[in-house]
N, CA, C and O of each residue as an XYZ file, in Angstrom:
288
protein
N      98.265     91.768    120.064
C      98.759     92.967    119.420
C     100.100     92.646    118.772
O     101.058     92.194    119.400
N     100.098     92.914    117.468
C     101.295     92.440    116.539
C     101.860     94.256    116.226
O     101.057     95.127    115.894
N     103.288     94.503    116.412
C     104.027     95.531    116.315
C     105.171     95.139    114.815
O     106.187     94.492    115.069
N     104.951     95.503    113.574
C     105.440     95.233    112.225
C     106.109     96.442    111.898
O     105.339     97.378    112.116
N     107.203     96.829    111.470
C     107.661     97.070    110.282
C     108.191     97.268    109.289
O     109.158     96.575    108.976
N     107.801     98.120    108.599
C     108.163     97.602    106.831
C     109.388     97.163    106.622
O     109.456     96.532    105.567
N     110.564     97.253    107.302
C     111.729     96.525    107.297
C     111.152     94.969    107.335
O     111.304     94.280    106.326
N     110.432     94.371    108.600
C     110.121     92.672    108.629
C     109.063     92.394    107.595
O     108.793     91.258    107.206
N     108.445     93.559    107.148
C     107.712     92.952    105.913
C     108.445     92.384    104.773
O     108.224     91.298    104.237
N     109.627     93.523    104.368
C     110.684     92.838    103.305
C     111.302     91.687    103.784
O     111.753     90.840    103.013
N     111.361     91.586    105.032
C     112.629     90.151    105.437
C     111.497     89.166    105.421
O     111.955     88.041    105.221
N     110.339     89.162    105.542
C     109.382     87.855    106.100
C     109.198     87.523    104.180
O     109.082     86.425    103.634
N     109.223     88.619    103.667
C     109.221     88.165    101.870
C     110.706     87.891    101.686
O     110.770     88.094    100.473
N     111.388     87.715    101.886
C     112.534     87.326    101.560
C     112.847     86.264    102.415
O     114.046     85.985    102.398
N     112.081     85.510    103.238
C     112.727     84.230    104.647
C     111.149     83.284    103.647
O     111.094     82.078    103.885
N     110.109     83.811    102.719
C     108.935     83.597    102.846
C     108.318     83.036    103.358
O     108.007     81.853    103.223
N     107.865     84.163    104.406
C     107.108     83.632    105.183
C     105.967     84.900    105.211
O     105.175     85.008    106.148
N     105.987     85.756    104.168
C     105.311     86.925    104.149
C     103.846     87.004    103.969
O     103.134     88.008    103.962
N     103.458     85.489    103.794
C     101.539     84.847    103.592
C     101.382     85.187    104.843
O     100.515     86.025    105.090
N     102.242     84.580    106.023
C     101.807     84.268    107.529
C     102.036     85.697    108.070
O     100.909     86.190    108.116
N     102.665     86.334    108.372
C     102.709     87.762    108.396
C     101.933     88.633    107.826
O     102.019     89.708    108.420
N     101.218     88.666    106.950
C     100.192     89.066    106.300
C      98.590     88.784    107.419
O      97.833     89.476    108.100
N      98.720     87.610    107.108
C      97.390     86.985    107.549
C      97.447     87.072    109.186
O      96.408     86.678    109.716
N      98.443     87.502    110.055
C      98.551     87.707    111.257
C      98.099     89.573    111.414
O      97.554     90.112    112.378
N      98.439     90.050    110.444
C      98.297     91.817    110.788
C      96.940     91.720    110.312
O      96.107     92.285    111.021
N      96.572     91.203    109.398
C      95.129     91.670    108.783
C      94.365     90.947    109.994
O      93.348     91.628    110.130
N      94.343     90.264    110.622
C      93.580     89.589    111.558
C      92.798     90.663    112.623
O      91.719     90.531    113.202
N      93.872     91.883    112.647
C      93.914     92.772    113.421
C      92.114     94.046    112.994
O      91.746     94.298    111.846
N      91.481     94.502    114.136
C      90.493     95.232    113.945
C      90.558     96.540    113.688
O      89.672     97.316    113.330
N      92.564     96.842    114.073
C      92.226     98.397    114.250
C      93.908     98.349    113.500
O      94.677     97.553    114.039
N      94.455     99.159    112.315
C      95.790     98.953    111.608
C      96.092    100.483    112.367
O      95.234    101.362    112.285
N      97.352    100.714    113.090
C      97.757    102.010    113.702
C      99.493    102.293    112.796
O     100.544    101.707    113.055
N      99.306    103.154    111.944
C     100.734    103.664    111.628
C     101.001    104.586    112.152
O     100.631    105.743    111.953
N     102.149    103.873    113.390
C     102.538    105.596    113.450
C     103.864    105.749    113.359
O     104.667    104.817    113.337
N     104.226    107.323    113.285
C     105.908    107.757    112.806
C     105.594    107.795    111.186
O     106.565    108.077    110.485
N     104.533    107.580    110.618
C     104.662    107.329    109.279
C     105.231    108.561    108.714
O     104.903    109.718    108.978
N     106.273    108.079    107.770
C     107.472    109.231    106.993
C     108.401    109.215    108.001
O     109.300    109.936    107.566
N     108.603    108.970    108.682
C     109.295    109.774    109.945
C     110.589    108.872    109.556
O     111.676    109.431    109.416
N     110.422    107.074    109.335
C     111.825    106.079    108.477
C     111.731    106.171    107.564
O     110.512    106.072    107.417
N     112.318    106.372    106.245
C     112.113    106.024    105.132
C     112.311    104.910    105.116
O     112.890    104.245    105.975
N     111.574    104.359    103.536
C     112.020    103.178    102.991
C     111.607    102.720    102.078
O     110.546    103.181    101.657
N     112.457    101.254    101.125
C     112.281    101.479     99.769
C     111.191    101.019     98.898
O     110.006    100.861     99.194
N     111.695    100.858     97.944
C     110.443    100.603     96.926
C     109.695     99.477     97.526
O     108.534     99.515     97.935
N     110.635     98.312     97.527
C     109.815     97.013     97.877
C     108.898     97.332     99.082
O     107.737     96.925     99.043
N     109.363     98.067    100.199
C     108.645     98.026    101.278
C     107.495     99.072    101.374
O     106.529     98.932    102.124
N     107.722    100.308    100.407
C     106.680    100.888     99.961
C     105.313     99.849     99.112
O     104.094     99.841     99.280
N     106.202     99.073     98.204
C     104.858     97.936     98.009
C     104.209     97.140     98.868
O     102.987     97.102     99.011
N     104.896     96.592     99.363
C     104.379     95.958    100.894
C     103.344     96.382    101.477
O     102.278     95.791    101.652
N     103.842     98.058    101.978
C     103.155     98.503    102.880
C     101.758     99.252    102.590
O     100.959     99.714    103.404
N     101.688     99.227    100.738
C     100.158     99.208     99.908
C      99.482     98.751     99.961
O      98.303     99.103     99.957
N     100.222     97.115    100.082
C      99.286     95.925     99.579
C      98.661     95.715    101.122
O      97.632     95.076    101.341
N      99.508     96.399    102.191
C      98.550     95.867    104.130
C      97.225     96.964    103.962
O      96.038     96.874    104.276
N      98.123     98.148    103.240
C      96.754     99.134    103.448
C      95.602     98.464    102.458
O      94.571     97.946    102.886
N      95.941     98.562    101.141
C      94.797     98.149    100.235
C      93.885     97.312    101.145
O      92.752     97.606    101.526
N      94.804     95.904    101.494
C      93.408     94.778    101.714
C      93.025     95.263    103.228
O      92.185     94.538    103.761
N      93.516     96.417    104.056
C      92.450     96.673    105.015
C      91.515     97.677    104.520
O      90.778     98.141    105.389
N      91.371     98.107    103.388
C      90.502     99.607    103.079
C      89.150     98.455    103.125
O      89.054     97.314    102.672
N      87.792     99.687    104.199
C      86.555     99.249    104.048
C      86.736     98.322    105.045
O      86.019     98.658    105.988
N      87.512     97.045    105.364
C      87.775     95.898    106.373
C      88.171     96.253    107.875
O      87.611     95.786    108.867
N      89.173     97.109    107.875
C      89.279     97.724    109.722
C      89.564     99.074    109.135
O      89.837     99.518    108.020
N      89.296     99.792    110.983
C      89.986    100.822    110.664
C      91.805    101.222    110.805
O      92.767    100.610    111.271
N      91.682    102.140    110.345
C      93.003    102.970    109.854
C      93.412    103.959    110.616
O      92.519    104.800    110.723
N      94.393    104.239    111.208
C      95.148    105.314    112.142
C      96.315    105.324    111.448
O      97.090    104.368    111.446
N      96.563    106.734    110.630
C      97.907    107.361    110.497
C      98.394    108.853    111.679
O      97.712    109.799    112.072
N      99.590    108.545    111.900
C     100.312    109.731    112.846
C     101.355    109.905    111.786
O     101.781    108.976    111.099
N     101.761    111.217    111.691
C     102.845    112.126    111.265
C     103.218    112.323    112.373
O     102.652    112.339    113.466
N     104.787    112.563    111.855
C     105.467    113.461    112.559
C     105.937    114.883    111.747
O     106.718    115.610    112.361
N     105.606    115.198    110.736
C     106.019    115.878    110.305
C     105.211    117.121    110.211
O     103.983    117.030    110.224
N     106.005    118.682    110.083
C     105.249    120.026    110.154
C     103.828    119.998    109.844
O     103.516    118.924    109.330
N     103.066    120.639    109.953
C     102.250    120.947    109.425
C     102.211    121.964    108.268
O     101.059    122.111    107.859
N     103.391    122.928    107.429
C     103.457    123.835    106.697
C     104.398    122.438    105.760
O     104.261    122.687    104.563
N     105.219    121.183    105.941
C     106.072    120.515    104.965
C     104.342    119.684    104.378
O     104.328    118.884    103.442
């Protein structure tokens, strides 16, 4: 069980080492976000964190948690 985020996604692309970090989360059967919204963060790591979802769509499943209202 690998615990990532999008903060070490930008630093593992910036140390590059962001292939191996990649290829360690996707390895994974089941991708769990949770708190999602709850940190912000920026553009780059908003791309990042597209490109983990994109190449798991159809490949594992997906768990998002909010924390946020249900009326926001």
């Amino acid at each position: 069980m690998r615990f990532c985020q999008t903060a070490q996604l930008v630093c593992a692309k910036r140390e590059g080492t962001l292939d191996r970090v990649f290829a360690d989360i996707l390895k994974a059967r089941l991708l769990i976000l949770d708190e999602f919204g709850y940190v912000p963060f920026d553009v780059d790591g908003a791309r990042l964190l597209f490109q983990v979802i994109s190449e798991s769509y159809e490949r594992r499943s997906i768990i998002f948690t909010i924390n946020i209202e249900f009326s926001r």
